[in-house]
Structures are given as structure tokens and as C-alpha cells.
C-alpha positions in Angstrom: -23.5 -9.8 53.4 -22.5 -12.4 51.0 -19.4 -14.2 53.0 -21.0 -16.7 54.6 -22.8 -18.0 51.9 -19.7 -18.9 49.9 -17.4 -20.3 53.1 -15.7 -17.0 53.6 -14.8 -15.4 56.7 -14.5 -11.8 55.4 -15.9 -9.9 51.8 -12.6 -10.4 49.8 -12.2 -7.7 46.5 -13.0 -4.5 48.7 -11.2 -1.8 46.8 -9.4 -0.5 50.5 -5.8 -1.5 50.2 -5.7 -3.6 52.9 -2.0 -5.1 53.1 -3.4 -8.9 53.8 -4.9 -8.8 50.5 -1.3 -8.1 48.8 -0.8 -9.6 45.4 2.4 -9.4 43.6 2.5 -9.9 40.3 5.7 -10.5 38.3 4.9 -6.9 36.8 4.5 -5.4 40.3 8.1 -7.2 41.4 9.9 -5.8 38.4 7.9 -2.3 39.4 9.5 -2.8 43.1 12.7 -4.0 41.6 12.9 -0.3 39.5 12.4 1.8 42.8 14.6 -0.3 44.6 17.6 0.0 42.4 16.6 3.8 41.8 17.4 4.1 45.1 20.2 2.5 45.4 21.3 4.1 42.2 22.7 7.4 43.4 20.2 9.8 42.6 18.0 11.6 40.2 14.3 11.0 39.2 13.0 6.8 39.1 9.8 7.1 37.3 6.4 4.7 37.8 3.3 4.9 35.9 0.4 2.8 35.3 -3.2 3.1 34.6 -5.6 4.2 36.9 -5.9 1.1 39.6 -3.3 -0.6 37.9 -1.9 -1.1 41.7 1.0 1.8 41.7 0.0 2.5 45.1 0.7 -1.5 46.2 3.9 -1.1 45.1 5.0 2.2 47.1 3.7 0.5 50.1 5.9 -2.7 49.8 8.8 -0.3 48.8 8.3 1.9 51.8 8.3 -1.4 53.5 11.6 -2.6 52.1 13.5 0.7 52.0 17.0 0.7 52.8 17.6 1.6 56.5 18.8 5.1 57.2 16.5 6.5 54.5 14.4 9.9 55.2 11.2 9.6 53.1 9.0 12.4 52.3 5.6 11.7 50.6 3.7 13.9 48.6 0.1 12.7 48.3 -1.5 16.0 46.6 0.8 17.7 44.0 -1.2 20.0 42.9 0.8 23.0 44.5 2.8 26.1 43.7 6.8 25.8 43.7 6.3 27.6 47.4 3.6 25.5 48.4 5.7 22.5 47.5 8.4 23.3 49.3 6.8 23.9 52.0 5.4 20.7 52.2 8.9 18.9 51.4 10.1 20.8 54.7 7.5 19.2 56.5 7.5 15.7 55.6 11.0 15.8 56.7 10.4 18.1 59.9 12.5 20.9 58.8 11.4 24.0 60.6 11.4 27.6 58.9 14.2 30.1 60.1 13.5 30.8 63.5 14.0 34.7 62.2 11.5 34.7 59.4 8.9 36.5 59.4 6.1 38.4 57.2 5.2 36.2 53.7 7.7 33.1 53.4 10.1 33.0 50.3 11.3 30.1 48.0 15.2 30.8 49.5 13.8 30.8 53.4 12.7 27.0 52.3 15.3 26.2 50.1 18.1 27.3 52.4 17.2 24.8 55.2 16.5 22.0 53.0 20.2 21.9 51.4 21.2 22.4 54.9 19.3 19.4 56.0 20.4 17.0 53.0 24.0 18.3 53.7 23.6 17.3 57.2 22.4 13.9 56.8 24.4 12.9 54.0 27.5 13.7 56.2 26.0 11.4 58.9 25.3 8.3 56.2 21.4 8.9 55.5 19.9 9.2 52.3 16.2 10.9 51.5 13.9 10.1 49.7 11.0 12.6 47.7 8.4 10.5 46.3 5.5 12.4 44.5 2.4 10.6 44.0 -0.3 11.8 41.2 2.7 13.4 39.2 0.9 14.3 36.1 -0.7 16.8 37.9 2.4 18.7 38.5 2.8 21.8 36.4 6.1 22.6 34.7 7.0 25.1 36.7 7.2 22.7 39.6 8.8 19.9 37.9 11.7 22.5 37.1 11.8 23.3 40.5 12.2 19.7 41.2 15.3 19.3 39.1 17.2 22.0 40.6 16.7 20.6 43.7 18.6 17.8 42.9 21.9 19.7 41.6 23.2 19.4 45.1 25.4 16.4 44.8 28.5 14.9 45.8 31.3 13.4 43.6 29.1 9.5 43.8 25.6 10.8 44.5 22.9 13.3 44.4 21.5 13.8 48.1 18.6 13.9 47.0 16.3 10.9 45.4 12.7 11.8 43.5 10.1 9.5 42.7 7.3 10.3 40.9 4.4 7.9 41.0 1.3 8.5 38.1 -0.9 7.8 35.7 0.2 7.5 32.0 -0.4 11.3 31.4 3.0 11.7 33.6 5.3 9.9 31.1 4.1 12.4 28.1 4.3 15.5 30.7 7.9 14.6 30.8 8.1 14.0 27.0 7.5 17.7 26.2 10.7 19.9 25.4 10.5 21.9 27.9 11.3 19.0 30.3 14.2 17.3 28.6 16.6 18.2 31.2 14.5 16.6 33.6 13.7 13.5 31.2 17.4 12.9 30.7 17.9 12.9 34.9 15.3 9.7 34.7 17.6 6.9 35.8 15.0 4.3 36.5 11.0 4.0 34.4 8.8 1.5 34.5 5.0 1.6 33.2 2.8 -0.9 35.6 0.5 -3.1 33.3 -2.6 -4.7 33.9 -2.6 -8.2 35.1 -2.8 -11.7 32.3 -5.6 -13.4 32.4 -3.7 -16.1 34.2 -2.5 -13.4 36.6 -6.2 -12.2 37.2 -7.4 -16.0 37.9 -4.6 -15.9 40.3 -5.3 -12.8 42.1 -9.0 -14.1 42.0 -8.0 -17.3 44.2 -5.5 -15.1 45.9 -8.3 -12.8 48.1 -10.6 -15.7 48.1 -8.0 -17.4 50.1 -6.9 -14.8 52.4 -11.0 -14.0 53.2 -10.8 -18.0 53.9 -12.5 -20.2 51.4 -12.6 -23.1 52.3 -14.7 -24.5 49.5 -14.5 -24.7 45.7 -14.0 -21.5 44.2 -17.2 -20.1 43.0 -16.3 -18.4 40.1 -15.9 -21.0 37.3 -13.3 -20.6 34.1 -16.0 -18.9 32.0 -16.5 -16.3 34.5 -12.7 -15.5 35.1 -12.0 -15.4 31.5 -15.2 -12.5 31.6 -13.5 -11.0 34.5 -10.3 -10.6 33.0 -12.0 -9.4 29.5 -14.1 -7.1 31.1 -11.3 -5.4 33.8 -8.6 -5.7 31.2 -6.5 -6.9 33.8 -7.0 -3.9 35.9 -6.9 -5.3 40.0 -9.4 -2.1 41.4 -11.9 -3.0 38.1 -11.2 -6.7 38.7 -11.8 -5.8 42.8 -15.2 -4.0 41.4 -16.6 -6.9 39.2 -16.2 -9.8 41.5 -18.1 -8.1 44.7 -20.8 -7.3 42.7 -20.9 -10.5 40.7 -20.7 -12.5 44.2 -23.5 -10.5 45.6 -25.8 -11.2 42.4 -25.0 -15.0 42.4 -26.0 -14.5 46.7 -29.2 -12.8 46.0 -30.2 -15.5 43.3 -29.3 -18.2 46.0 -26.8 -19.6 43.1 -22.8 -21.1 44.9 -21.6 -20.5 41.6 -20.8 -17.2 39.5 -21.5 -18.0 35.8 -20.4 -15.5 32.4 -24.0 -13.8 33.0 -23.9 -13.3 36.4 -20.7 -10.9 35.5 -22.5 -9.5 32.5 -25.2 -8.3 34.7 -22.3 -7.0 37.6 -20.5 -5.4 34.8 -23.9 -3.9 33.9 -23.7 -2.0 37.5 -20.7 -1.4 38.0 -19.1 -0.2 34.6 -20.4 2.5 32.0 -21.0 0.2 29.2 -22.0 2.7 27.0 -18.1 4.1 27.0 -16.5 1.2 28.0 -15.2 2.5 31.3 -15.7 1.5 34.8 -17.4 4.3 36.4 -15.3 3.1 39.8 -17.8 4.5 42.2 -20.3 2.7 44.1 -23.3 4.7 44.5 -25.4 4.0 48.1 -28.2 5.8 48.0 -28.9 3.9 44.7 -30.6 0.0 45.4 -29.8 -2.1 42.3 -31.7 -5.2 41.6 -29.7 -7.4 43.1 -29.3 -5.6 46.2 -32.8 -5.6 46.7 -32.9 -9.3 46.1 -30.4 -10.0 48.2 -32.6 -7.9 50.9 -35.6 -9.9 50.0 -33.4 -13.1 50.4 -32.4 -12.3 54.0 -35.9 -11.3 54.7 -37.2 -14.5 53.5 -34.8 -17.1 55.3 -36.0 -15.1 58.6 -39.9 -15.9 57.5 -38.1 -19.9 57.2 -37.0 -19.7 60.4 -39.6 -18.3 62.3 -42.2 -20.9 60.2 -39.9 -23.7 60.8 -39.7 -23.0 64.8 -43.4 -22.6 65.2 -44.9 -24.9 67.6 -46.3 -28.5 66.4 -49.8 -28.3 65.6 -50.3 -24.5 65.2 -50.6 -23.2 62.0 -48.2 -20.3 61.4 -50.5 -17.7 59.5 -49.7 -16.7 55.8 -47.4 -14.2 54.9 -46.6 -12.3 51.6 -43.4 -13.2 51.9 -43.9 -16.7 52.6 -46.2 -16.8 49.4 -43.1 -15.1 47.6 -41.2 -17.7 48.8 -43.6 -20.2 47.2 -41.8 -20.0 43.7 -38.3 -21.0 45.0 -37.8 -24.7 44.4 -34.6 -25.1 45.5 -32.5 -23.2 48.5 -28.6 -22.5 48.4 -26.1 -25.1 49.0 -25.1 -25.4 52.7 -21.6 -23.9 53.2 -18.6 -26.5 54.0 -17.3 -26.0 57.3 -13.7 -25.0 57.7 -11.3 -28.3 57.6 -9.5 -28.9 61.0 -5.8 -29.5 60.2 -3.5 -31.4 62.4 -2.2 -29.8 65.6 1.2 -30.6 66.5 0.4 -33.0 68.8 -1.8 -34.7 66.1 1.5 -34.6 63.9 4.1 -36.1 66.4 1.7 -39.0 66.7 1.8 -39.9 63.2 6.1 -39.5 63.4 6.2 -42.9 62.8 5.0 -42.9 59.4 7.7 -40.3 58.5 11.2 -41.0 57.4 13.8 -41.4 59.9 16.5 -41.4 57.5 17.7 -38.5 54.8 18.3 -40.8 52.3 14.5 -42.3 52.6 13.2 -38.8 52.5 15.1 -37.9 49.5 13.7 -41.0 47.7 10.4 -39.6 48.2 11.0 -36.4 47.1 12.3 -37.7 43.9 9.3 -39.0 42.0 8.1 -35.0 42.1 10.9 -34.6 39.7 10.6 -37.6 37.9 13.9 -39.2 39.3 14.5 -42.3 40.6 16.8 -43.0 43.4 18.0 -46.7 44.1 17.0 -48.1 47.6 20.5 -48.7 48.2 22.2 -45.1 46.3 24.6 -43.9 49.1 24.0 -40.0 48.4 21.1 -38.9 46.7 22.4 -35.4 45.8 25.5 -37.2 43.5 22.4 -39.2 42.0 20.4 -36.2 41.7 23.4 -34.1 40.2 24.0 -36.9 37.4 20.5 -36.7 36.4 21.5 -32.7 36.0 19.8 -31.7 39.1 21.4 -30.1 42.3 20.4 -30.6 46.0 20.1 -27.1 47.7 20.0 -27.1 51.8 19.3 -24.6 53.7 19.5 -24.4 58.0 17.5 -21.3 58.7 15.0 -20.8 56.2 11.6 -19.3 56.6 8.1 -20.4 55.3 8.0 -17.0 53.1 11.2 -18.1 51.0 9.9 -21.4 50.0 6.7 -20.0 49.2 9.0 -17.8 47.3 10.6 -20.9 45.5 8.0 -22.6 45.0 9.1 -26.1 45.0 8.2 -29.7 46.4 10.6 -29.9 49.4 11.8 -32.1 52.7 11.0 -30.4 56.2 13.3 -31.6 58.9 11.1 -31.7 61.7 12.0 -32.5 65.5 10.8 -35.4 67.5 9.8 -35.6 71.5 13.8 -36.6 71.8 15.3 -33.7 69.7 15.8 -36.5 66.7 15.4 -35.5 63.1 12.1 -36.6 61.0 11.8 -35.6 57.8 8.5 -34.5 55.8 8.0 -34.0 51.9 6.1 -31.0 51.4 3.5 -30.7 48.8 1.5 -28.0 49.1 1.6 -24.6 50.6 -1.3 -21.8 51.5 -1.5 -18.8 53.7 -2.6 -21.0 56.9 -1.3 -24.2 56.3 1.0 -26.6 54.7 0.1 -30.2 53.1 2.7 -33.0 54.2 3.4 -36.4 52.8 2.3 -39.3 55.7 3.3 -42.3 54.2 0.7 -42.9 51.7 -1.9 -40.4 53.0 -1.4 -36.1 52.1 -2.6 -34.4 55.7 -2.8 -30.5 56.1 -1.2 -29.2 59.1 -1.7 -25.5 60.1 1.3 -23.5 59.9 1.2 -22.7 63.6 1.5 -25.7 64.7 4.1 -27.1 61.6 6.6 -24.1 63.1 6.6 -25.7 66.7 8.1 -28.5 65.4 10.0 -27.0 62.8 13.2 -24.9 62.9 14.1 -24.0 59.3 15.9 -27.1 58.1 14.7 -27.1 54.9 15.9 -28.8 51.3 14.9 -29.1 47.5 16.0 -29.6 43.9 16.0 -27.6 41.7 17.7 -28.0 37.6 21.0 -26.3 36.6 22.0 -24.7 33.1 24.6 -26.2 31.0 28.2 -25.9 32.6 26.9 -24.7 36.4 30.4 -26.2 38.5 28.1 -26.1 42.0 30.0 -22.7 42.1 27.8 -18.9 42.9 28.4 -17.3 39.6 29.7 -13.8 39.4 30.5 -11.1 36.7 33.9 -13.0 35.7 32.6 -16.4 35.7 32.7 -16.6 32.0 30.2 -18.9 30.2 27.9 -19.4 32.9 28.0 -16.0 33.3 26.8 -15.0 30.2 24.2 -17.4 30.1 22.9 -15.6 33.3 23.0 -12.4 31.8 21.4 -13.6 28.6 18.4 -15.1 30.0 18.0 -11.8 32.2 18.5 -9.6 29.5 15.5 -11.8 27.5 13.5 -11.4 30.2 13.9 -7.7 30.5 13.9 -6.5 26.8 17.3 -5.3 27.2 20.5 -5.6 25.6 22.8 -8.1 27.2 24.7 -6.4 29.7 28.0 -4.7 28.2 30.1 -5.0 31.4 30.7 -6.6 35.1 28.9 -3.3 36.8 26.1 -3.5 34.2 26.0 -7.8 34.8 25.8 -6.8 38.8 23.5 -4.6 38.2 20.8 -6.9 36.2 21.3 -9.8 38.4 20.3 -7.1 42.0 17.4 -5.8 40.2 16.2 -9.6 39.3 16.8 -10.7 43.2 14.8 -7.8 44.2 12.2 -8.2 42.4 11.7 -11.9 43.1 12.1 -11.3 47.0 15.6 -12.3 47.2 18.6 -10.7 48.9 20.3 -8.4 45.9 23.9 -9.1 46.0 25.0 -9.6 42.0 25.9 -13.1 42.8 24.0 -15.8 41.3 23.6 -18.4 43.9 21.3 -21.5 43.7 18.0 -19.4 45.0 18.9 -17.1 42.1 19.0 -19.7 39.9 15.8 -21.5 40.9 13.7 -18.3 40.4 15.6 -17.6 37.2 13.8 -21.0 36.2 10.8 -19.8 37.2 11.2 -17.0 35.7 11.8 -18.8 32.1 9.6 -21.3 32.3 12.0 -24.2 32.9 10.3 -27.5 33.6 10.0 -28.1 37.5 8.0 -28.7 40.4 5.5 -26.1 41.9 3.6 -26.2 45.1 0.0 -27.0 45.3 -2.6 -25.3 47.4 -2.5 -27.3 50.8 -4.8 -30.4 50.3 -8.0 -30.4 52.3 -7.1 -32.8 55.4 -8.5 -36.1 55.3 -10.7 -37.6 58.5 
């Protein structure tokens, strides 16, 4: 209803977890990070809770994404079940069929005996599996006791069988009770999934307003965001609540911009003040005020429309809706059209203005991190490296890793003749990418930068103290334990005792910034470890609005 109005192409906080809407905070990477290495970890129980909405279920999905291969997964979406019942549905989420002799009421051994047969099997072939249990605090003692003797059956490395159980807060004291300790001390992996920052929630504002397409200034000013955030405590479904209704009330008042009582009044209808809770469901059959108005306001620009097409020199007749109308002084802002970015062919033609030479390119990158190279330096990257920075190249990257890094960078592009030309980026959305043309910043869409791109790709980024140009491992020595004390900051955790424990820290840090988890700290791992810390660098920009 309200999209148009504010330049969008779609209604952008529904609370369906629809995957182009994905936002990963740094909470929900160290979340994926846990269930990653908890795999990878040789068995036992990995354990993620959060508050309700807190976006648990946005994590599973990007882990079932990025599970190893040769993984069976069974998924468990209602847990609410007797130790038989349970079983019964593990067999069937990995399509193990009861004894072909059974018959008559089904025991715990008739499921239990094919299921060790089947994680036997499969282990012998190289395949793990995988038990993941959502809505764990729901599961009674009895089960969860069930659930640890299934994973006695192990080899001499690994327990065949891995259990994650996914819940709210109420699952972390479930498994604090006595009764449970076994279970609790079988926990290799726990993480609790906070709510969002306030910077996090301004982020994951401008985040689904730029995947529904705005194309305009966002309408929800700092005010308003730093109500949002109070108001949701950081929670993305309550956050997802409060913004759809407070863009619907600013629609129905014909306002472009939501203001701190425009959310008061969402937060009005969509929360139980009285307890401080969001009530989290919408109610249809019940018309609020605003939705009303915002009836009334389509109602009214049709009355416009038919008055302002009625033939010249008849008199349309009066209305009581165009005397409603009569009050309204002012009508909503026209909506910006969508900027048209470059086309490929549009960028070849302005190749010229591009450098032609490395060197060149790298002396415009420079300024973005306040270096200066000398028109006649012979190699930038020894100029760079004195000034304690390091060139990093890279021949097949992709768009998604430096969105990942995050970082002002050159583009090789290629020319009509197959030639090199070389591009500083600036700016990076989801549709399109801002390049430096001579003196002039120009969006290009990102379908049309890839024709002419083929993953040449280079940046700067700042090294530590004592960094030899070298990937660091375990037995680096003091560049490795400045690695592992910045980590170990980072985490809350004690610095990391030995080389497996080092290894360990630095895979679960790759993995949970999108990086491929080795243990070796290589100059991508060292760039999001700056990140990560805060160190002073160049970010990004969202990609400039093109220019006639």
C-alpha cells in the first residue's frame, strides 16, 4: 500500500523470512561461526538461544546453506514429542524405514536399532549427520536424556552423531537443572543471540529499505531510528513490526518522513504498552486509525483524479469526499524516480577518462588512505608498505568478498582490445557500484560492471607491528600472538593456550566473517580482523546516485 509513496518497489520489514532481506549482524556471524565449528568439532550438543525474534531462525538457514558437504541433516521443527514420537521423526528426516518385519505397536529398540545402523553406515562411507532441534525448551527431560544416549555411539575422533538445539532463553536454564548435567557437560559449542545496537538497527533499517529499492532519502530520520531501536530493544521481528506500521501512518498522513511520534503512535498498535511487550500479532479484522486513513487517502486521490480529468467547462458535482479533501493544504511529495546507472556500453565510452596505467590508478586510490604517492614512485606497493600499509591483489575475486572487505579499491576492467583499465571503486550497494571517472563519481549497475569485469581486483589494507608480508600461523611467534590476542579480546576468552586452540580461534573468526576457515592468517584475515577492532581504514559508501 505504502511502497510507492516512499520510492520503494516492494513493502520492506514484513516479518516472512524472506532470504533477500538477510541481515547479518556481527552477533549473527559469531552465532554462524559457533554451529559451524560445532560441526566441525566432532560431536556432541552445539547450543543457540536467543530471545524470541532475536533472528535464531536466520542463522540455521545460512548454516544449512553453508554446511559441509556430505552432511545428512535432520530438522526437528516441533519438539514437543514423546521419546518414541521423537525417534520416529529422527528416522524420517533421514528416510530410515522401520523393520520391514515389525509389526503391531512400534518400540524405542525397532527405531533405535536402524538408526545406529544408519549412522554406522554412513560414517563408514565419509558422511556426517546432523540433528538439529528447533524450539528446544520445549523438550521434556525425558527426551533430552534420550538425546544424550543417542550420541554414545562414537568412534575413537568423533561421535556420529551431531545435535543442535535451537531456542529461546528458557532452553539454557532447562539444561542448567541437575538432572541434565551429563548432557550440559556434552555442550561443546553455546552461544546466546542478542538483540541488535542501535547502530546495528539503523543498519538493518537501511538494509530492507535498500533491497525493497529506495531510491530516495531514507524516510525515517535519526530521532525515529533511535525510537525504533529503544522501543524494539534491538529485536529484528519487533524492529520488522514498528517500521511497517510507522511507514503506513506517515503514508496515511501524506507525511515522506517518519518522525519520533509517528513511532509512538505505531508502537501504540503494534506493542502492549501496558506490559511492555510487543503483542507480535497483527490483527485483520481489526481497522486501526491509520489504516482507515490510509483507505480514506486512496479514496481521495481517486476523487483528484476523476475531478482533475473532467471535461473543460463542466462543473464536476460536489462530493463528501472532495469536501473532506478541502482541509488538506498540502499533498505528498512526488516520489524520485529510480536513477539510470551506466550500461556497459555507457562505461567503455568514458574509458578514456580511466587510468591506463597501474601506477596512475594506485595514485588515485591513495588519497582514500591518506597517502601520497609521487608522480614519478616506481612501485606504489614499496611506497605503500613504508607508510605501514600493504598492497593485497587478488585475480579472481567476486563482488560478495569485497563487499565483505569493505574497502576503497581498483577494478581492472577490460577494453574493446582485451587491454587493462583500471577503476577506483567508491561505493558499493546491492545493484550497483560507484566508480571514480576522472573528476566525476558515476554508478554503474552491477550487471553491466561484471561484463567488463573479470575479478582483478586490489586494495590496502594496514598491518600490525612486525607483519613480514608472510600468512601467519600457530608457530609464527610474535605476530602470532598478537593474532591470538586481539581474537581472544574480541571473544571474551582467554588467549588461546596452544597451536590447536590458536587454529581453532582463528577458523571460527573466518567463518564468521565469510571467509574460508583454514587457521592461517592471511591478509583477508587480517583486513577483517581490522574491522573487526576498529582500526582506522577506509569503508565503502553506498553507491552514489549517478549524475546526468
Amino acid at each position: 500500500m505504502y511502497a510507492p509513496f516512499f520510492g520503494l518497489k516492494h513493502e520492506p520489514f514484513s516479518i516472512a523470512p524472506d532470504p533477500r532481506y538477510l541481515f547479518m549482524s556481527e552477533r549473527h556471524r559469531e552465532a554462524l561461526a559457533h554451529l559451524l565449528y560445532g560441526v566441525n568439532g566432532g560431536g556432541g550438543f552445539v547450543l543457540l538461544s536467543g530471545e524470541i525474534g532475536a533472528g535464531k531462525t536466520t542463522v540455521c538457514r545460512c548454516f544449512l546453506e553453508q554446511i559441509p558437504r556430505r552432511t545428512n541433516v535432520a530438522y526437528i521443527f516441533n519438539p514437543k514429542l514423546t521419546v518414541l514420537e521423537l525417534l520416529q521423526s529422527v528416522c524420517e528426516e533421514f528416510h530410515i524405514p522401520r523393520p520391514a518385519g515389525a509389526h503391531g505397536e512400534p518400540t524405542v529398540k525397532e527405531y533405535l536399532d536402524p538408526l545406529n545402523e544408519f549412522l554406522l553406515r554412513t560414517h563408514a562411507v565419509g558422511q556426517n549427520n546432523v540433528l538439529i532441534i528447533d524450539e528446544a525448551q520445549m523438550l521434556s527431560a525425558e527426551v533430552l536424556e534420550q538425546l544424550r544416549l543417542l550420541t554414545n555411539l562414537e568412534t575413537n575422533e568423533r561421535k556420529l552423531l551431531q545435535i543442535i538445539l535451537i531456542g529461546q532463553p528458557e532452553l539454557r536454564d532447562l539444561l542448567a537443572k541437575p538432572e541434565l548435567e551429563q548432557l550440559a557437560q556434552r555442550v561443546i559449542a553455546r552461544y546466546h543471540l542478542g538483540a541488535l545496537t542501535a547502530d546495528e538497527t539503523e543498519r538493518y533499517i537501511r538494509h530492507r529499505l535498500s533491497v525493497a529499492g529506495m531510491t530516495v532519502a531514507m524516510p525515517f530520520d535519526a530521532k525515529s531510528v533511535q525510537r525504533i531501536h529503544q522501543l524494539s530493544r534491538g529485536v529484528p521481528r519487533r524492529i520488522n513490526l514498528l517500521c511497517d506500521r510507522a511507514l503506513l501512518g506517515a503514508y496515511a498522513v501524506g507525511k515522506g518522513q517518519v518522525d519520533r511520534a509517528i513511532v509512538d503512535k505505531a508502537a501504540s498498535e503494534v506493542f502492549d504498552r501496558e506490559h511492555g511487550g510487543a503483542t507480535g500479532r497483527w490483527q485483520p479484522d481489526r481497522r486501526t486509525a491509520w489504516s482507515i486513513a490510509a483507505l480514506a487517502g486512496a479514496a481521495l486521490a481517486a476523487v483528484a483524479l476523476l475531478v482533475y480529468s473532467w471535461p473543460r467547462g463542466v462543473v464536476a458535482p460536489p462530493t463528501a469526499a472532495a469536501s473532506a479533501a478541502r482541509p488538506l493544504t498540502s499533498a505528498p511529495a512526488p516520489v524520485a524516480s529510480a536513477p539510470t546507472f551506466l550500461t556497459a556500453a555507457d562505461l567503455q565510452s568514458r574509458f578514456k577518462s580511466l587510468s591506463h596505467d597501474e601506477r596512475d590508478a594506485w595514485r588515485e586510490l591513495a588519497p582514500a588512505w591518506k597517502l601520497t604517492l609521487a608522480t614519478d614512485e616506481a612501485d606504489p606497493c614499496a611506497a605503500a608498505q613504508r607508510a605501514g600499509l600493504q598492497c593485497f591483489r587478488s585475480a579472481n575475486s567476486t563482488l560478495a568478498l569485497i563487499r565483505q572487505l569493505d574497502r576503497p579499491s581498483l577494478l581492472t576492467l577490460r577494453d574493446a582490445d582485451d587491454k587493462p583499465v583500471y577503476a577506483v571503486l567508491t561505493g558499493l550497494t546491492n545493484n550497483s557500484a560507484t566508480l571514480q571517472l576522472g573528476d566525476v563519481s558515476q554508478a554503474v549497475s552491477l550487471v553491466s560492471l561484471a561484463t567488463l569485469w573479470r575479478g582483478d581486483f586490489a586494495t590496502l589494507w594496514r598491518a600490525p607491528p612486525g607483519y613480514a608480508g608472510k600468512v601467519v600461523d600457530a608457530g609464527s611467534g610474535a605476530i602470532a600472538n598478537w593474532v591470538g590476542t586481539q581474537l581472544a579480546a574480541l571473544n571474551g576468552q582467554p588467549l588461546a593456550a596452544s597451536g590447536a586452540a590458536w587454529k581453532a580461534q582463528v577458523s571460527s573468526f573466518q567463518l564468521s566473517q565469510g571467509l574460508k576457515a583454514d587457521g592461517l592468517a592471511g591478509p583477508t584475515t587480517f583486513m577483517q580482523l581490522n574491522r573487526a577492532t576498529g582500526v582506522d581504514e577506509p569503508r565503502l559508501g553506498a553507491a552514489n546516485a549517478p549524475r546526468p
